[in-house]
C-alpha positions in Angstrom: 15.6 -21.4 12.5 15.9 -17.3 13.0 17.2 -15.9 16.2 13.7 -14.5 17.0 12.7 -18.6 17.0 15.5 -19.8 18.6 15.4 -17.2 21.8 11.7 -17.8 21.9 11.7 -21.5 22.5 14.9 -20.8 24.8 12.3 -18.5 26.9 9.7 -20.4 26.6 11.2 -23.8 28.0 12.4 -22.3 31.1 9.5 -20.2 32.1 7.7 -23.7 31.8 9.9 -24.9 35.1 9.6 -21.7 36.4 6.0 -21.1 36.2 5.1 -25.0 37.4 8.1 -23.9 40.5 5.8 -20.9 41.2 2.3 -23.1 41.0 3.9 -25.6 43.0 5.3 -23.7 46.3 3.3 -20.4 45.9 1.6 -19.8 49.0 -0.2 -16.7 50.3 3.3 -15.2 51.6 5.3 -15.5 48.8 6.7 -12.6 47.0 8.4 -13.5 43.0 11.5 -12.0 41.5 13.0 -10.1 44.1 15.6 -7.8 44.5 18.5 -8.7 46.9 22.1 -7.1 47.0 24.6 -9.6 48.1 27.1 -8.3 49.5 29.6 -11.3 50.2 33.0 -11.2 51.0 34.1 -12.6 47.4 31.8 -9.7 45.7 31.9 -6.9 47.6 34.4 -5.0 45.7 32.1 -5.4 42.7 29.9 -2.7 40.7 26.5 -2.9 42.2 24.9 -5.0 39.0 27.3 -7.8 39.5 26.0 -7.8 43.8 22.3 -8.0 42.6 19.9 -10.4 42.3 16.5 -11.7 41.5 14.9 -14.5 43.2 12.6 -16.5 41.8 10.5 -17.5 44.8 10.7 -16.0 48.4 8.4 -17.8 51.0 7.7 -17.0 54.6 8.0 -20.1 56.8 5.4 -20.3 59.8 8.0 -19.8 61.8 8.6 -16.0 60.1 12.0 -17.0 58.5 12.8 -16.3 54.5 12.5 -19.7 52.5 14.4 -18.6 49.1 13.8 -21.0 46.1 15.4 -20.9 42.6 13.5 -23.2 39.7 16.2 -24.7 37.8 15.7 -26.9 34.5 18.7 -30.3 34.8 21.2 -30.9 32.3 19.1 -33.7 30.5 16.5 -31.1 29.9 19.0 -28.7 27.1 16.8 -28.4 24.1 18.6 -30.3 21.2 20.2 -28.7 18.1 23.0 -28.1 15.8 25.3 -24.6 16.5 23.4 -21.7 15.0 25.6 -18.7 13.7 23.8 -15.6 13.3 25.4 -12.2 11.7 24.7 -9.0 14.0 26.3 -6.1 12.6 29.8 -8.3 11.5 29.8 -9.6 15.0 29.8 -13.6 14.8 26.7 -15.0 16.9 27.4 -18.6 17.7 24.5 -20.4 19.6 24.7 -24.2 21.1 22.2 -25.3 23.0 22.1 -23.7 26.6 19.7 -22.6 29.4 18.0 -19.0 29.3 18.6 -19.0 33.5 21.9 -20.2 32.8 23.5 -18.7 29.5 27.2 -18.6 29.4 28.5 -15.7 27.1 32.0 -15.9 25.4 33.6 -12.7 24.0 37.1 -12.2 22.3 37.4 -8.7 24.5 36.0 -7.4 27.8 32.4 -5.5 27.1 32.5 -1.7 28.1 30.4 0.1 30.5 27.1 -0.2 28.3 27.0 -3.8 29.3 26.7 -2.3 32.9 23.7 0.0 31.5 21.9 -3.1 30.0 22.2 -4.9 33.1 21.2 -1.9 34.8 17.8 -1.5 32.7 17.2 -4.9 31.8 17.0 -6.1 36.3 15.2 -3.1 36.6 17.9 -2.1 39.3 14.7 0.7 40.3 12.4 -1.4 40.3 10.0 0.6 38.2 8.4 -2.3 36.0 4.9 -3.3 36.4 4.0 -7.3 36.7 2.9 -8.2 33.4 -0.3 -10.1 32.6 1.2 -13.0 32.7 2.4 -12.2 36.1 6.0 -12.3 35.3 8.1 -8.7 35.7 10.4 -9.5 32.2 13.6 -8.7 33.9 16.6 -10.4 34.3 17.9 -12.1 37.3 21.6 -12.3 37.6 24.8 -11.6 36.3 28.4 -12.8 37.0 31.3 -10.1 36.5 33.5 -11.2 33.6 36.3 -13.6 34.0 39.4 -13.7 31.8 40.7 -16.6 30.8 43.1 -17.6 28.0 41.8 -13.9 26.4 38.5 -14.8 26.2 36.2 -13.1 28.6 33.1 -15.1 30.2 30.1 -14.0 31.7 26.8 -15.8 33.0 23.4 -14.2 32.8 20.5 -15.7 34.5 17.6 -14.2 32.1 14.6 -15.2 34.4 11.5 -13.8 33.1 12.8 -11.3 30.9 11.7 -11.0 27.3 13.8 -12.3 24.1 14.5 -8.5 23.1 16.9 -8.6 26.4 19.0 -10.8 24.7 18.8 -9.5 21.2 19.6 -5.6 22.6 22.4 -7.3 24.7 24.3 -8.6 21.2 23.5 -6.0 19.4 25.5 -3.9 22.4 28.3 -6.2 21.8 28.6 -5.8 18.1 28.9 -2.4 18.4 32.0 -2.6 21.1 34.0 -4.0 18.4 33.8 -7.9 19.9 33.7 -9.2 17.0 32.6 -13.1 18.0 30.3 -13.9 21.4 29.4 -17.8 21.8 26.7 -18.2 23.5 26.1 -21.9 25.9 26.4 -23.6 29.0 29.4 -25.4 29.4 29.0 -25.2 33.1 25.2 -25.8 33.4 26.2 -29.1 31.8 28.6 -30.4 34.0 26.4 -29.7 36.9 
C-alpha cells in the first residue's frame, strides 16, 4: 500500500463518522469546524496554536446556550493492518494503525518552529478558507504541544477534515529538521 493510499483510507474512514455526526445533529443553528481559543489554566502559557481549536459541531439549544459535539470513531473501529515504513527524505516513516482525529506522532527530537507554521496554515488560524464542495473546510482541528518523555517527543494532531497533503507536508517538514524517525499511531486512542 503507498502512503497516498494509506492516508486516504485513514481520511476517508473518519469523515464517514464525521459526516453521519453532522447529518445526525445538524439543525438550522449549527455552525461546523469552529474556531475557539482555550485558554485554560493548564494551557495558557502555550503558543496560540497549541490554545486553538476546531469543533466539529456547535449547536444552539432552544434555550440559547452552545451545545458543542465532537464525532469520535471507538477503539474497535482502528482499520486493520501490518506497520507500514515509508522513506521521506532518509527520515523513517513508521505507520500502525491509528485514527486521522486522533494521530499520535513520535519523534526522536523536538520539531522546530516550522511545525508551528504548519499548524498555523494547515487550522487556518485566519480563517481565510472557503467551505469546500463537499461542505467540509480541509483544515485541521487540534494540536497538543509536545511532551518529552524518555527523549522521545509526542504530539497529537486531530486532522478533522483536512486533506491527506496535511499530513504528507507535515512529514516532509520533519525530515528536513533532521528527526530522523516519526512513528505515527494511537496508543492512547486505544486505551480509551
Amino acid at each position: 500500500m503507498t502512503l497516498d493510499e494509506l492516508l486516504t483510507k485513514q481520511r476517508n474512514q473518519y469523515l464517514t463518522t464525521f459526516q453521519l455526526g453532522l447529518a445526525q445533529n445538524q439543525t438550522e443553528k449549527s455552525a461546523t469546524e469552529i474556531m475557539l481559543q482555550v485558554t485554560a489554566d493548564q494551557n495558557r502559557h502555550l503558543p496560540e496554536v497549541f490554545q486553538i481549536n476546531r469543533f466539529d459541531l456547535v449547536n444552539i439549544t432552544p434555550e440559547g446556550r452552545y451545545n458543542i459535539t465532537e464525532f469520535n470513531m471507538d477503539s474497535d473501529s482502528l482499520l486493520n493492518y501490518d506497520l507500514h515504513v515509508f522513506d521521506i527524505n532518509g527520515m523513517e516513516l513508521e505507520i500502525t494503525p491509528f485514527a486521522w482525529n486522533g494521530c499520535e506522532l513520535t519523534f526522536d527530537q523536538k520539531p522546530g518552529t516550522v511545525y508551528e507554521s504548519w499548524i498555523r496554515k494547515w487550522i487556518d488560524i485566519n480563517d481565510n478558507k472557503s467551505i469546500s464542495t463537499d461542505s467540509l473546510q480541509n483544515v485541521i482541528h487540534s494540536v497538543t504541544y509536545p511532551q518529552v518523555d524518555k527523549n522521545k517527543w509526542t504530539t497529537s494532531i486531530d486532522f478533522g477534515s483536512a486533506p491527506i497533503e496535511a499530513f504528507k507536508e507535515l512529514v516532509m517538514i520533519l525530515s528536513k529538521q533532521g528527526i530522523s524517525k516519526v512513528e505515527v499511531h494511537s496508543q492512547s486512542f486505544r486505551k480509551s
